[in-house]
PDBQT receptor file of N, H, CA, C and O in Angstrom, charges set to zero:
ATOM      1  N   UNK A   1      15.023  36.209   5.062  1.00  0.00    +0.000 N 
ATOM      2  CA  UNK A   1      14.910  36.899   3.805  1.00  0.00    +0.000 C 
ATOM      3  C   UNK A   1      16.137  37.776   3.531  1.00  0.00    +0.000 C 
ATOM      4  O   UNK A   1      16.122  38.595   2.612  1.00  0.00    +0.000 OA
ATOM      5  N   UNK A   2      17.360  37.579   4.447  1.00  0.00    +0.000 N 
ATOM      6  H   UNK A   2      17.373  36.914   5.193  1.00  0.00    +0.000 HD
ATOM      7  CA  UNK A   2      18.336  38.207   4.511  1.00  0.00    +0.000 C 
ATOM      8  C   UNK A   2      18.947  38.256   2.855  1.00  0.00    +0.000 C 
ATOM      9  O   UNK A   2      19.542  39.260   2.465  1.00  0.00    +0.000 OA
ATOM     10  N   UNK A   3      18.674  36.775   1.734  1.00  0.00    +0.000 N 
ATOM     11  H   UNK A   3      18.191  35.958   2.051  1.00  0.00    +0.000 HD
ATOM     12  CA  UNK A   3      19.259  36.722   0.722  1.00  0.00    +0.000 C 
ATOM     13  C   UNK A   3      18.853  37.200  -0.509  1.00  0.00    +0.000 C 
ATOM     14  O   UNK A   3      19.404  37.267  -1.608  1.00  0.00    +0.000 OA
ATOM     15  N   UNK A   4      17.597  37.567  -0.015  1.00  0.00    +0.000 N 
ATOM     16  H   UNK A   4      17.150  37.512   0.878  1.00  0.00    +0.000 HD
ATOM     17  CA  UNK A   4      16.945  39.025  -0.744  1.00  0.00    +0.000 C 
ATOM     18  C   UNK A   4      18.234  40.302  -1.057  1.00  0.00    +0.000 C 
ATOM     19  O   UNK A   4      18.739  40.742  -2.090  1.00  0.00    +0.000 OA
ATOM     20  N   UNK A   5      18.361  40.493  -0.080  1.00  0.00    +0.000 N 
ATOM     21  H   UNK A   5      17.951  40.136   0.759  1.00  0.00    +0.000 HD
ATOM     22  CA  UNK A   5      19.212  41.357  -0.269  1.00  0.00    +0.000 C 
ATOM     23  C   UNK A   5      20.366  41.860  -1.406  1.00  0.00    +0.000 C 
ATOM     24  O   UNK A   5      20.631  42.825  -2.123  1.00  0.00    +0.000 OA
ATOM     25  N   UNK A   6      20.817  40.625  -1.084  1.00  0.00    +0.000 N 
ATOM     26  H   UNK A   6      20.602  39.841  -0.502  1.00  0.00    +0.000 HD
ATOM     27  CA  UNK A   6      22.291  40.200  -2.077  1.00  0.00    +0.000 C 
ATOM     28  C   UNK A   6      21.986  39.247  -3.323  1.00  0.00    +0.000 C 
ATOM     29  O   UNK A   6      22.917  38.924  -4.060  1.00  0.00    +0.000 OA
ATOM     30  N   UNK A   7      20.728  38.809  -3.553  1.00  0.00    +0.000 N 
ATOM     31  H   UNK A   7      19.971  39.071  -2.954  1.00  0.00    +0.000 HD
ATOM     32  CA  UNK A   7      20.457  38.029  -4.540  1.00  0.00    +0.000 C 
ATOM     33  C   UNK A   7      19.325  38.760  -5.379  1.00  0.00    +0.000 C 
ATOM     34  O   UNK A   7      18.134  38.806  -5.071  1.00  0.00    +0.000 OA
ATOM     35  N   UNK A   8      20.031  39.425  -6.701  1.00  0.00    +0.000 N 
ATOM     36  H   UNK A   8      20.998  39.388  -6.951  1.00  0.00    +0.000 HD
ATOM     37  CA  UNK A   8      18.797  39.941  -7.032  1.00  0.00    +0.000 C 
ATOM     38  C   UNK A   8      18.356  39.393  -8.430  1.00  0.00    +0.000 C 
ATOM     39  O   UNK A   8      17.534  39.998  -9.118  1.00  0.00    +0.000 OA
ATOM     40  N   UNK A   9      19.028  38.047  -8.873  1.00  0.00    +0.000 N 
ATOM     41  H   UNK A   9      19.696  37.556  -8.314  1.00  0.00    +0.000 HD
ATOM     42  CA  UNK A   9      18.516  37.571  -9.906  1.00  0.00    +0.000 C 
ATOM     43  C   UNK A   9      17.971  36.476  -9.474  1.00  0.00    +0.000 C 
ATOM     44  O   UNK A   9      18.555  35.741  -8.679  1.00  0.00    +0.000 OA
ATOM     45  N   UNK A  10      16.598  36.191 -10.017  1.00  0.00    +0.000 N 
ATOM     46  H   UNK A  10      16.123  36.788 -10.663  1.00  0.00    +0.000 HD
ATOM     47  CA  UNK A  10      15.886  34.680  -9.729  1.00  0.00    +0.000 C 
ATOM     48  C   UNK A  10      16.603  33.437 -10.157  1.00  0.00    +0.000 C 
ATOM     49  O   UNK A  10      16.281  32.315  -9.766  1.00  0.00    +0.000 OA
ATOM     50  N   UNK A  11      17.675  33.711 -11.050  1.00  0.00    +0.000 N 
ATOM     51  H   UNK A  11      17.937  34.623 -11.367  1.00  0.00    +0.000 HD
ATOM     52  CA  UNK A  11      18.084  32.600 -11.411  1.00  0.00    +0.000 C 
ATOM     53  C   UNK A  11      19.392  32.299 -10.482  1.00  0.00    +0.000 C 
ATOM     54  O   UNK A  11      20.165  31.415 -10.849  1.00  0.00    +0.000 OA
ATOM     55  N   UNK A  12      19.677  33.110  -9.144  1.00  0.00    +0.000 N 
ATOM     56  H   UNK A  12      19.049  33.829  -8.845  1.00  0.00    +0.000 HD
ATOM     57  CA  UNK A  12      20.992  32.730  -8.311  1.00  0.00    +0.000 C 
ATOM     58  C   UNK A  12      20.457  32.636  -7.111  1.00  0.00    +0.000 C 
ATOM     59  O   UNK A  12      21.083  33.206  -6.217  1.00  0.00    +0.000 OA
ATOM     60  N   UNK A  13      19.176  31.912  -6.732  1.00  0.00    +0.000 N 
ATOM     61  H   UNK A  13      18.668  31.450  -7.458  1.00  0.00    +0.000 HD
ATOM     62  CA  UNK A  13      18.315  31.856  -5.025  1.00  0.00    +0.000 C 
ATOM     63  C   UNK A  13      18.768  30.184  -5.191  1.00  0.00    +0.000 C 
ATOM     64  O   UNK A  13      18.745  29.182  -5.906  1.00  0.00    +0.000 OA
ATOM     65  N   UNK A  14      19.194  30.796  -3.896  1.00  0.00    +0.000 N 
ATOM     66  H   UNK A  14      19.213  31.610  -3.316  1.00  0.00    +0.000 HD
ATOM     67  CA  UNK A  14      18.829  29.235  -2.897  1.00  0.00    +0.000 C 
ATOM     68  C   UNK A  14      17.657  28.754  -3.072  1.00  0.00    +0.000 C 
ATOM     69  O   UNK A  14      16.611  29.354  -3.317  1.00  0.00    +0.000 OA
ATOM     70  N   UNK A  15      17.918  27.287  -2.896  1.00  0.00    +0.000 N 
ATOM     71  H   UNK A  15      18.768  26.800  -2.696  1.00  0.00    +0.000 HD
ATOM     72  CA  UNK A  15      16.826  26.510  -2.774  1.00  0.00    +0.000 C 
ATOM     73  C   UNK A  15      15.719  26.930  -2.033  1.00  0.00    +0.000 C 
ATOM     74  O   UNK A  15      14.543  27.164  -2.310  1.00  0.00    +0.000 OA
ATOM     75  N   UNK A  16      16.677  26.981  -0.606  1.00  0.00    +0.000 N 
ATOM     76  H   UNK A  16      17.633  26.791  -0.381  1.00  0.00    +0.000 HD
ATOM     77  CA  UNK A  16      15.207  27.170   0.181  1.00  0.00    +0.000 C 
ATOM     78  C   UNK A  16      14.561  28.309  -0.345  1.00  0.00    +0.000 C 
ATOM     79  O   UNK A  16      13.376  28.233  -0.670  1.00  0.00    +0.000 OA
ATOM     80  N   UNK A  17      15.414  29.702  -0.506  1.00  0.00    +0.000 N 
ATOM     81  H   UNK A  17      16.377  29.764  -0.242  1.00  0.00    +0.000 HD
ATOM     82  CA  UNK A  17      15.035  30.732  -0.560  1.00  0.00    +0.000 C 
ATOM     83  C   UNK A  17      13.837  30.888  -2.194  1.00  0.00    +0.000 C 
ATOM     84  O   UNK A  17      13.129  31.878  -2.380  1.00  0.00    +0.000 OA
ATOM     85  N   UNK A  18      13.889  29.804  -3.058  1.00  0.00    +0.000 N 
ATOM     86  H   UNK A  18      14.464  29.000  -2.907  1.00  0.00    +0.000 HD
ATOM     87  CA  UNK A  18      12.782  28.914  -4.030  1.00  0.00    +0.000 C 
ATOM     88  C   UNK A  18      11.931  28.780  -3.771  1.00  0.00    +0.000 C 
ATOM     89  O   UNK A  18      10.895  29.332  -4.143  1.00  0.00    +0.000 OA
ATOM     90  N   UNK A  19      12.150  27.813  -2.875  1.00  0.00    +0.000 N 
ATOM     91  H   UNK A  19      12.991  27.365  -2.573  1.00  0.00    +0.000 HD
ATOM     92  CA  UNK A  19      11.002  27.280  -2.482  1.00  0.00    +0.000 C 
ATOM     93  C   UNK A  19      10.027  27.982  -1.285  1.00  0.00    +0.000 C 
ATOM     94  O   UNK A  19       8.964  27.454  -0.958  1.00  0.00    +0.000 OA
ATOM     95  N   UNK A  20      10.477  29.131  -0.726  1.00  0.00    +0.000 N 
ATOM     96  H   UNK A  20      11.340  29.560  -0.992  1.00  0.00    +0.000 HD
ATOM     97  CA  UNK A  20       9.709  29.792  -0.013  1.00  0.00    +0.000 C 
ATOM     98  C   UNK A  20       8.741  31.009  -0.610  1.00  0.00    +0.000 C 
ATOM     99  O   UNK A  20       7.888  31.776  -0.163  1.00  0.00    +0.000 OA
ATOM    100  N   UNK A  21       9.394  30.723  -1.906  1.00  0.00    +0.000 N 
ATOM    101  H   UNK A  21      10.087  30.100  -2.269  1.00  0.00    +0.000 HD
ATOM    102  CA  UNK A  21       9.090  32.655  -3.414  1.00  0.00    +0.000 C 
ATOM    103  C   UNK A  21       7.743  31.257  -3.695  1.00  0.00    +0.000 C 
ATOM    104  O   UNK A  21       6.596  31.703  -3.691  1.00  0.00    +0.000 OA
ATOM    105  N   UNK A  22       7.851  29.938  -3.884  1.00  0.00    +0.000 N 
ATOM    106  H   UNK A  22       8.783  29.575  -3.887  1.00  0.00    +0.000 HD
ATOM    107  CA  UNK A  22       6.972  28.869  -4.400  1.00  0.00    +0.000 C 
ATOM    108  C   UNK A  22       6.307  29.168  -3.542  1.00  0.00    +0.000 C 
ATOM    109  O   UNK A  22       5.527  29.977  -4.044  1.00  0.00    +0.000 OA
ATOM    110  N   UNK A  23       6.012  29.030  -2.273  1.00  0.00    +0.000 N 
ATOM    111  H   UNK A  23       6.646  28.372  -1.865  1.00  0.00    +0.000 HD
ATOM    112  CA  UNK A  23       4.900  28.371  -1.469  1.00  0.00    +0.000 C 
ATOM    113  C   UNK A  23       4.219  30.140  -1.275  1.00  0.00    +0.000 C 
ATOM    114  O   UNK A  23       3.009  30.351  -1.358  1.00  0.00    +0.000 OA
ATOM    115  N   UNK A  24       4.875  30.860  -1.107  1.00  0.00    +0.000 N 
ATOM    116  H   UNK A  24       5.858  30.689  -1.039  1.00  0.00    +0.000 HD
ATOM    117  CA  UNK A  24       3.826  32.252  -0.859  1.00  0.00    +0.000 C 
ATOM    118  C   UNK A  24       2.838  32.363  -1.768  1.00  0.00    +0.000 C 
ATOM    119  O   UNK A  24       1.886  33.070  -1.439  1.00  0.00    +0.000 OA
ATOM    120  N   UNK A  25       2.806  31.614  -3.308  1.00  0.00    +0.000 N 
ATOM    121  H   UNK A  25       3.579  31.040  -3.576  1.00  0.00    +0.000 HD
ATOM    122  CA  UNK A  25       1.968  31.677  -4.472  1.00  0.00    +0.000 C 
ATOM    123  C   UNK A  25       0.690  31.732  -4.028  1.00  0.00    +0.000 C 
ATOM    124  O   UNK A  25       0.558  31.421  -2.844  1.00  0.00    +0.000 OA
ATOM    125  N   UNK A  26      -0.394  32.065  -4.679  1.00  0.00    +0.000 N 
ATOM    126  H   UNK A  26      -0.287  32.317  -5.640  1.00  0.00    +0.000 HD
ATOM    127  CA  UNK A  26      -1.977  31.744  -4.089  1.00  0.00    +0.000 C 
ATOM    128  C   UNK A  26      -1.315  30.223  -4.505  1.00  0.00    +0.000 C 
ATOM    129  O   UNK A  26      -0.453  29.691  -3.806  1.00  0.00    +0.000 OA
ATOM    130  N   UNK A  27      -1.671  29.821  -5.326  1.00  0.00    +0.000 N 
ATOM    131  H   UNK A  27      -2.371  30.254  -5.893  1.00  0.00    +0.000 HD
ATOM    132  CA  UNK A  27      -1.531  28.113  -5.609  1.00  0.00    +0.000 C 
ATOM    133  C   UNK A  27      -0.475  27.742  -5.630  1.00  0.00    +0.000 C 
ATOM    134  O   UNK A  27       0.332  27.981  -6.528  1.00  0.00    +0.000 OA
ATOM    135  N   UNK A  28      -0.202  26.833  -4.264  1.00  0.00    +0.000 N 
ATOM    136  H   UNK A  28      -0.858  26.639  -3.535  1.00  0.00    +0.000 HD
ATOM    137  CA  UNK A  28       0.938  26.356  -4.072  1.00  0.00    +0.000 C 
ATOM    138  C   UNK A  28       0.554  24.995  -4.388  1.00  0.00    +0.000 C 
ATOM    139  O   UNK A  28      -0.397  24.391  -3.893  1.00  0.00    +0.000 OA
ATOM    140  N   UNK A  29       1.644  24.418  -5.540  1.00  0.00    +0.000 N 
ATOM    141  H   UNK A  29       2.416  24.909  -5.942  1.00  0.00    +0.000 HD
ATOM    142  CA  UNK A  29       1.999  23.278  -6.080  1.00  0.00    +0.000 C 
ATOM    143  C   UNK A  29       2.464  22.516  -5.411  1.00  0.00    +0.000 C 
ATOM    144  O   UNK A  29       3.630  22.225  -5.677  1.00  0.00    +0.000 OA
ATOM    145  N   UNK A  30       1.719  21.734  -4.081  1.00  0.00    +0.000 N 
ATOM    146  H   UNK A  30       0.772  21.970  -3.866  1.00  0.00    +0.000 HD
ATOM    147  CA  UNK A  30       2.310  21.126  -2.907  1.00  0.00    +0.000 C 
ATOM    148  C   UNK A  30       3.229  20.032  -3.472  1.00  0.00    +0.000 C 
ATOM    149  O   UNK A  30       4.241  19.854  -2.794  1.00  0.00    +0.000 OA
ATOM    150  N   UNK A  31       3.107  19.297  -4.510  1.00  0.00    +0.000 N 
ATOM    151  H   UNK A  31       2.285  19.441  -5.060  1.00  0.00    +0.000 HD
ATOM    152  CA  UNK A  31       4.053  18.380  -5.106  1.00  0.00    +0.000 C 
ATOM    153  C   UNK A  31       5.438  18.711  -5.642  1.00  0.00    +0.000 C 
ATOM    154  O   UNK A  31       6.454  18.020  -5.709  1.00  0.00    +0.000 OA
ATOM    155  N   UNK A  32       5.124  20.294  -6.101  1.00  0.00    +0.000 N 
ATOM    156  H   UNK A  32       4.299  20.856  -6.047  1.00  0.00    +0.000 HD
ATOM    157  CA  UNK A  32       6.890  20.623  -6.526  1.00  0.00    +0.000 C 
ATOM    158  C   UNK A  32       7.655  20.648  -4.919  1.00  0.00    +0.000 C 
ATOM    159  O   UNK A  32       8.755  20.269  -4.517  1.00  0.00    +0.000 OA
ATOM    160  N   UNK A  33       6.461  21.299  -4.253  1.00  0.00    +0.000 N 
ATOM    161  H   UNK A  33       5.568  21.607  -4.580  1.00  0.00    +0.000 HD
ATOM    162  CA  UNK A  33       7.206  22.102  -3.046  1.00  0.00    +0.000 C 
ATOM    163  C   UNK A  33       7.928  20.774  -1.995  1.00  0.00    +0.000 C 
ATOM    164  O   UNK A  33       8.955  20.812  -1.317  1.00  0.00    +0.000 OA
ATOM    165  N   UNK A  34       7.274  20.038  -2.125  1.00  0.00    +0.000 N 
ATOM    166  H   UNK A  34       6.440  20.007  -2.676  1.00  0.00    +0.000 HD
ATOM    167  CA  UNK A  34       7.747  18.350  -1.142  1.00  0.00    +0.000 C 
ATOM    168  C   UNK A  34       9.194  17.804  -2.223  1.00  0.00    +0.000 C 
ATOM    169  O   UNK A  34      10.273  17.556  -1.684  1.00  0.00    +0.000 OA
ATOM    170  N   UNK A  35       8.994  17.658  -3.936  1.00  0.00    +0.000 N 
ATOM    171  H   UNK A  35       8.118  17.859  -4.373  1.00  0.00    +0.000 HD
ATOM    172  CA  UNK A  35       9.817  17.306  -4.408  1.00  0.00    +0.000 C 
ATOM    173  C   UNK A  35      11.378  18.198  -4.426  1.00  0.00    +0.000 C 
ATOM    174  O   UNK A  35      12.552  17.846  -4.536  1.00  0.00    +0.000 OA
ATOM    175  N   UNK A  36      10.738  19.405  -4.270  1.00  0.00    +0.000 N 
ATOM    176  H   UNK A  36       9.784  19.691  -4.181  1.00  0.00    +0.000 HD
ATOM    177  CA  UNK A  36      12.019  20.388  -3.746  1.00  0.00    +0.000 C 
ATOM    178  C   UNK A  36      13.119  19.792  -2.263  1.00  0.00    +0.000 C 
ATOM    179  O   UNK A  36      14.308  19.489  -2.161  1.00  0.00    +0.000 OA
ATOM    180  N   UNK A  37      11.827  19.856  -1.205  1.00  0.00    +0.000 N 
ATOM    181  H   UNK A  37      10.861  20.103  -1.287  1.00  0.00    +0.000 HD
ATOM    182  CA  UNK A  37      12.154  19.799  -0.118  1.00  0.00    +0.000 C 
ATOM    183  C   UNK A  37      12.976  18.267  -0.013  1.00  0.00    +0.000 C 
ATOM    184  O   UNK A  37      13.758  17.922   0.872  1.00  0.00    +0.000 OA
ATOM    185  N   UNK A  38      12.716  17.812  -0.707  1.00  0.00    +0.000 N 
ATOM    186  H   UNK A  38      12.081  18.093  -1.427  1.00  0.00    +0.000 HD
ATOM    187  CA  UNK A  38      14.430  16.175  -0.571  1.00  0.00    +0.000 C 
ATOM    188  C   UNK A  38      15.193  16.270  -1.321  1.00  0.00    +0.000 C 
ATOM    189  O   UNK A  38      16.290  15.814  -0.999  1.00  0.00    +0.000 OA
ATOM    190  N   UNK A  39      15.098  16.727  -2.339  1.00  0.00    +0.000 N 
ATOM    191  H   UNK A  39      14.206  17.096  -2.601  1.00  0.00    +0.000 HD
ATOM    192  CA  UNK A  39      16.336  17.054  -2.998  1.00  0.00    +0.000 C 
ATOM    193  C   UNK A  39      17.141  18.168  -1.812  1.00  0.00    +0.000 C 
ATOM    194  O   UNK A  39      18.182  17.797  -1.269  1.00  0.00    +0.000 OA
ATOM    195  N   UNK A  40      16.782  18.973  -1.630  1.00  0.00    +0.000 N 
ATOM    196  H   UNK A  40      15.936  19.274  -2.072  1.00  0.00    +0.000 HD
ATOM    197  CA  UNK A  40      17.687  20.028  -0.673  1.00  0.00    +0.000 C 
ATOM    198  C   UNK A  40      18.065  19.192   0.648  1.00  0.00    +0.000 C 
ATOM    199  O   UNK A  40      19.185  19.481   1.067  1.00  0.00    +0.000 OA
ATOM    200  N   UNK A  41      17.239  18.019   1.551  1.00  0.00    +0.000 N 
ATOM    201  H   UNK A  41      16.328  17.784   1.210  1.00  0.00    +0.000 HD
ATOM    202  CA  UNK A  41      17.124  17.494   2.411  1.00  0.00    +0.000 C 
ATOM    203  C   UNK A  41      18.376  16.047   1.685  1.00  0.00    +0.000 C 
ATOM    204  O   UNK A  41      19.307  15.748   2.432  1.00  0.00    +0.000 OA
ATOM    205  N   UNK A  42      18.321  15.634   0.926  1.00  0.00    +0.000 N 
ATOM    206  H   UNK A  42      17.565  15.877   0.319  1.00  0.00    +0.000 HD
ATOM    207  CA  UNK A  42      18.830  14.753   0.794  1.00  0.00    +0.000 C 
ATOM    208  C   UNK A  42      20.911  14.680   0.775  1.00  0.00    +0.000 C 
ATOM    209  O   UNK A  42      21.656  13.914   1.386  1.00  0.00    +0.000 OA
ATOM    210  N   UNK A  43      21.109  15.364   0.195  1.00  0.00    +0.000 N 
ATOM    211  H   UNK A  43      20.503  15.986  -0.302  1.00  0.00    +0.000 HD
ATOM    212  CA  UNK A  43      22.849  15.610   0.226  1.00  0.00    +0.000 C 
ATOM    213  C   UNK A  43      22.997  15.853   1.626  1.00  0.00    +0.000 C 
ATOM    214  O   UNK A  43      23.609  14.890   2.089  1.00  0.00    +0.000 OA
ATOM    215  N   UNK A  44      22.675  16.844   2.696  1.00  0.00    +0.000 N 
ATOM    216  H   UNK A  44      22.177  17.626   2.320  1.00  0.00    +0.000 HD
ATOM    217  CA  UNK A  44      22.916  16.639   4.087  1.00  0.00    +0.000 C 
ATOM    218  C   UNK A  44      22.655  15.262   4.890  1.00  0.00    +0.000 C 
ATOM    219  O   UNK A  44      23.492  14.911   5.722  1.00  0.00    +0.000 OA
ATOM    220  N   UNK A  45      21.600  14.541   4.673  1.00  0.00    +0.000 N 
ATOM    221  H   UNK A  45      20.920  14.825   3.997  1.00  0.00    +0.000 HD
ATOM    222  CA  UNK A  45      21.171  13.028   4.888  1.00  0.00    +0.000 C 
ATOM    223  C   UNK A  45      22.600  12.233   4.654  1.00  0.00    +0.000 C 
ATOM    224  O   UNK A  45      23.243  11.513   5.418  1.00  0.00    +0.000 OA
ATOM    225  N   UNK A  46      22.826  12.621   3.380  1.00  0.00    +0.000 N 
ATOM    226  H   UNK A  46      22.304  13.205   2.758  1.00  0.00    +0.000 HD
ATOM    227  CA  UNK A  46      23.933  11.666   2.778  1.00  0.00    +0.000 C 
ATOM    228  C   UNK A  46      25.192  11.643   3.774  1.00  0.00    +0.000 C 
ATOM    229  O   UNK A  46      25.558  10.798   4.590  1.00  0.00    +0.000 OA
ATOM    230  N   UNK A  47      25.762  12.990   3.370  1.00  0.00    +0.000 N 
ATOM    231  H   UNK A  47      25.465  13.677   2.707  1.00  0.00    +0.000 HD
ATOM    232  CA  UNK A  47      26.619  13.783   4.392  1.00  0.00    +0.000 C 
ATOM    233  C   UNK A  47      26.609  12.999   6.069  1.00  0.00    +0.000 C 
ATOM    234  O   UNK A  47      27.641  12.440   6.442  1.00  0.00    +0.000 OA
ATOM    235  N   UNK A  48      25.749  13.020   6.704  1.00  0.00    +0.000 N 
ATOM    236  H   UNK A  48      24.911  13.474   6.401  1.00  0.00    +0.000 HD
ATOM    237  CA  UNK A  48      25.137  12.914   7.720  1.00  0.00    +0.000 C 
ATOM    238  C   UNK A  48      25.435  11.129   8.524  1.00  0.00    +0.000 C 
ATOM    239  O   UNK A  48      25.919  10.753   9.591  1.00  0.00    +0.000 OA
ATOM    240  N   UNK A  49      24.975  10.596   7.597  1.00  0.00    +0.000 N 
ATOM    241  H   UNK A  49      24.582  10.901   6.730  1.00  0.00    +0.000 HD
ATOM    242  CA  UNK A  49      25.162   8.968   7.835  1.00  0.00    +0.000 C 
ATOM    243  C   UNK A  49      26.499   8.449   7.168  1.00  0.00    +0.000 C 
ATOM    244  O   UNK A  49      26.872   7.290   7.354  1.00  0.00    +0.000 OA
ATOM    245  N   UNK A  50      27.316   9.475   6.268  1.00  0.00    +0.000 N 
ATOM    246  H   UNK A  50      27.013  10.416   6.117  1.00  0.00    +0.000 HD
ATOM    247  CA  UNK A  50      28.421   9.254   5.972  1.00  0.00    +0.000 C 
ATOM    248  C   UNK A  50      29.787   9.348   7.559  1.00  0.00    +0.000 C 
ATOM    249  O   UNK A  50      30.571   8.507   8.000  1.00  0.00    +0.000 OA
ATOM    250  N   UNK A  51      29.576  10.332   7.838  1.00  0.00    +0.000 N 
ATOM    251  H   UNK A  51      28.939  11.015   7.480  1.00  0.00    +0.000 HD
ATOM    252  CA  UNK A  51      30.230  11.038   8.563  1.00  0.00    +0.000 C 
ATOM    253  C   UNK A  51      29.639  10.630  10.170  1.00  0.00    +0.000 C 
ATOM    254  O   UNK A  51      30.314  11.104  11.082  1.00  0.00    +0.000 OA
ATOM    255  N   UNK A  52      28.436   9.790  10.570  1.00  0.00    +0.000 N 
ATOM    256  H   UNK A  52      27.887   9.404   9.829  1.00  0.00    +0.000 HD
ATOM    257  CA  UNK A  52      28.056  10.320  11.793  1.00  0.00    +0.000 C 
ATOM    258  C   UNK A  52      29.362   9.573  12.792  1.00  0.00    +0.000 C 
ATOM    259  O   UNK A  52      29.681  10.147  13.833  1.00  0.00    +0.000 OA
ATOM    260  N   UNK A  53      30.036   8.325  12.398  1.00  0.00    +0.000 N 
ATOM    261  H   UNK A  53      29.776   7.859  11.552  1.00  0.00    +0.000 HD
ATOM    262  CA  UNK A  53      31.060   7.608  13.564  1.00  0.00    +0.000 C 
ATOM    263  C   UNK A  53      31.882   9.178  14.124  1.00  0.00    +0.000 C 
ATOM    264  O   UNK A  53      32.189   9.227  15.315  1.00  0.00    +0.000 OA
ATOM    265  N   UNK A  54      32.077   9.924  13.573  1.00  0.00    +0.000 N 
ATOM    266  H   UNK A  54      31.827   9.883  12.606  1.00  0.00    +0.000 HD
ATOM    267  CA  UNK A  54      32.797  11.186  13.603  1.00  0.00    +0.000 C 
ATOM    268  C   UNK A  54      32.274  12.073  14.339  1.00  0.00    +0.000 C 
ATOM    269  O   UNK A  54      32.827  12.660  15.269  1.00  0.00    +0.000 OA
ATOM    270  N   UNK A  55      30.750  12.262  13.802  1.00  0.00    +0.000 N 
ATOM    271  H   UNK A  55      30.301  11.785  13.047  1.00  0.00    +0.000 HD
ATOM    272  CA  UNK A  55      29.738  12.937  15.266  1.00  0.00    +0.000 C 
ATOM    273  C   UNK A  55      30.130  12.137  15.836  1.00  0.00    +0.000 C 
ATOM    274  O   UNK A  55      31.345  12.234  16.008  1.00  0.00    +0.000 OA
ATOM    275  N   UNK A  56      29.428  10.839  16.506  1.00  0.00    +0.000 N 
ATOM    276  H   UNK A  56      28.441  10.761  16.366  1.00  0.00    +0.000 HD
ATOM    277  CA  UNK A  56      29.825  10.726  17.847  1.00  0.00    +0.000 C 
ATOM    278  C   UNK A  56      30.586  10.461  18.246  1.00  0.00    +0.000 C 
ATOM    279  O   UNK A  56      30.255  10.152  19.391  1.00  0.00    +0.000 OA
ATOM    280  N   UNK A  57      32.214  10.230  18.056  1.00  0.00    +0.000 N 
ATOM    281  H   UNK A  57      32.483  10.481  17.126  1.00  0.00    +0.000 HD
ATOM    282  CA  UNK A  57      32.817  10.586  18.442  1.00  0.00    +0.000 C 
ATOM    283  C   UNK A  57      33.086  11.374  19.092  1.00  0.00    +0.000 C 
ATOM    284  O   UNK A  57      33.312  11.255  20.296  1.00  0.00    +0.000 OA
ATOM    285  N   UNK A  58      33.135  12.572  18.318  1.00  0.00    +0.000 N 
ATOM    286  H   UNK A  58      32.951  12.669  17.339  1.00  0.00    +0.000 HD
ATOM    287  CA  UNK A  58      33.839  14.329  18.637  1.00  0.00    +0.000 C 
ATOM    288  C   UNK A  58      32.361  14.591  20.141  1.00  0.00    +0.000 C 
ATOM    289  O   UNK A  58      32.537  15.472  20.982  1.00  0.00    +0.000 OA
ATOM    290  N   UNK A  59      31.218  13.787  20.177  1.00  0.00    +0.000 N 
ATOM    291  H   UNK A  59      31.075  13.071  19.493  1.00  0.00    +0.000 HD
ATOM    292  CA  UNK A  59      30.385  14.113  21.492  1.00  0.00    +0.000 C 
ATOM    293  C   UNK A  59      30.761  13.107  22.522  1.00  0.00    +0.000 C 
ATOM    294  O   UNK A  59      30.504  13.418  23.685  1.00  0.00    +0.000 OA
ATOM    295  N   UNK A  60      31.317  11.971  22.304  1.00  0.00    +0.000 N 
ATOM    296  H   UNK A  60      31.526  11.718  21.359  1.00  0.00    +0.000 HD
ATOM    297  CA  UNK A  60      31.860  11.176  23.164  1.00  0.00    +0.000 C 
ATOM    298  C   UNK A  60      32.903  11.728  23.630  1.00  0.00    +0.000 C 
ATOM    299  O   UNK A  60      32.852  11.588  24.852  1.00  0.00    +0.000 OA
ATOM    300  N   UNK A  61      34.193  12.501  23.216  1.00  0.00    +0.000 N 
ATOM    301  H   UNK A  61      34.234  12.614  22.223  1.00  0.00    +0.000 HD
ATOM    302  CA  UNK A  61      35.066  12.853  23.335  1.00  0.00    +0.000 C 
ATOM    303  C   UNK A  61      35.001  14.342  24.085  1.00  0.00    +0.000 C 
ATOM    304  O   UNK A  61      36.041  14.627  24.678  1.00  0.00    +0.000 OA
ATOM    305  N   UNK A  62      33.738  15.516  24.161  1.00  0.00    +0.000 N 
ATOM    306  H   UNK A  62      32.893  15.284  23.680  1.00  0.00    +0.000 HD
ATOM    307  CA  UNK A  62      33.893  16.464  24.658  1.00  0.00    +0.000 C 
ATOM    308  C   UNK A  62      33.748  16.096  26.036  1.00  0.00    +0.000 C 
ATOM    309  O   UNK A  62      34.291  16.887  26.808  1.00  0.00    +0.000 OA
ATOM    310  N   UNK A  63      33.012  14.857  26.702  1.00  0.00    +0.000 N 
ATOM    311  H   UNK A  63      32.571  14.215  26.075  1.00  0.00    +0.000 HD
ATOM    312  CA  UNK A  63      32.582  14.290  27.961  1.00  0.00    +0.000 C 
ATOM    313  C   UNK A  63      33.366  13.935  28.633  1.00  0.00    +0.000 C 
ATOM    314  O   UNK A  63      33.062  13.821  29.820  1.00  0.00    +0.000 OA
ATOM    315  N   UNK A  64      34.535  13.644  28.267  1.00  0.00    +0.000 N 
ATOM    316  H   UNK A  64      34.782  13.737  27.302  1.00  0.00    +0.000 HD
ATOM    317  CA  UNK A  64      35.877  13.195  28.934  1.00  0.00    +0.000 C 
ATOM    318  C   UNK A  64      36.355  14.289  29.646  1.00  0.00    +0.000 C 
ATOM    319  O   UNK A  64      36.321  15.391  29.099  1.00  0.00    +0.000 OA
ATOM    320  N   UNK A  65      36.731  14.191  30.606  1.00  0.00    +0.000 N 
ATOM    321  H   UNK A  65      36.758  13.296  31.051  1.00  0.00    +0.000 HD
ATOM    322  CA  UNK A  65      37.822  15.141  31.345  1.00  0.00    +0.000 C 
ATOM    323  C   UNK A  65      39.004  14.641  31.372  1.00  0.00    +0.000 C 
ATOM    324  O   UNK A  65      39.133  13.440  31.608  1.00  0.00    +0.000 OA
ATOM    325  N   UNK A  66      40.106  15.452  31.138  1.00  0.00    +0.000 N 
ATOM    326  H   UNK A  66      40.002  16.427  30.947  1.00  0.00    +0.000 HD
ATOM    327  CA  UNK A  66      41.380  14.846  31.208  1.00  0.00    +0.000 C 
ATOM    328  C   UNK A  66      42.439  15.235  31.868  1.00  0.00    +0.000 C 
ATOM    329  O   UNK A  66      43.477  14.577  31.813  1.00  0.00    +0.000 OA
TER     330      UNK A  66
């Protein structure tokens, strides 16, 4: 809740920090809250399988001694 702090307009929160102000509601709208959760989940995914030859690499590569 650290972005409490420094964020004091609703319209400049993080996602997550959204979707966590969402789910404390008495009625949590479990369908926004899942449709939230891939959109925020999805660009790192992307990221992720873009880039992984590079992860493993850089973990193949710390194992080496040289």
């Amino acid at each position: 809740m650290n972005q409490l702090v420094y964020l004091n307009d609703q319209d400049m929160y993080t996602v997550a920090l959204g979707l966590s102000t969402l789910r404390s509601s008495l009625t949590s709208p479990m369908h926004l809250i899942m449709a939230g959760t891939m959109i925020m989940i999805i660009p790192a995914t992307i990221i992720f399988l873009v880039g992984q030859r590079y992860f493993t690499e850089g973990i193949a590569t710390t194992g080496i001694k040289g």
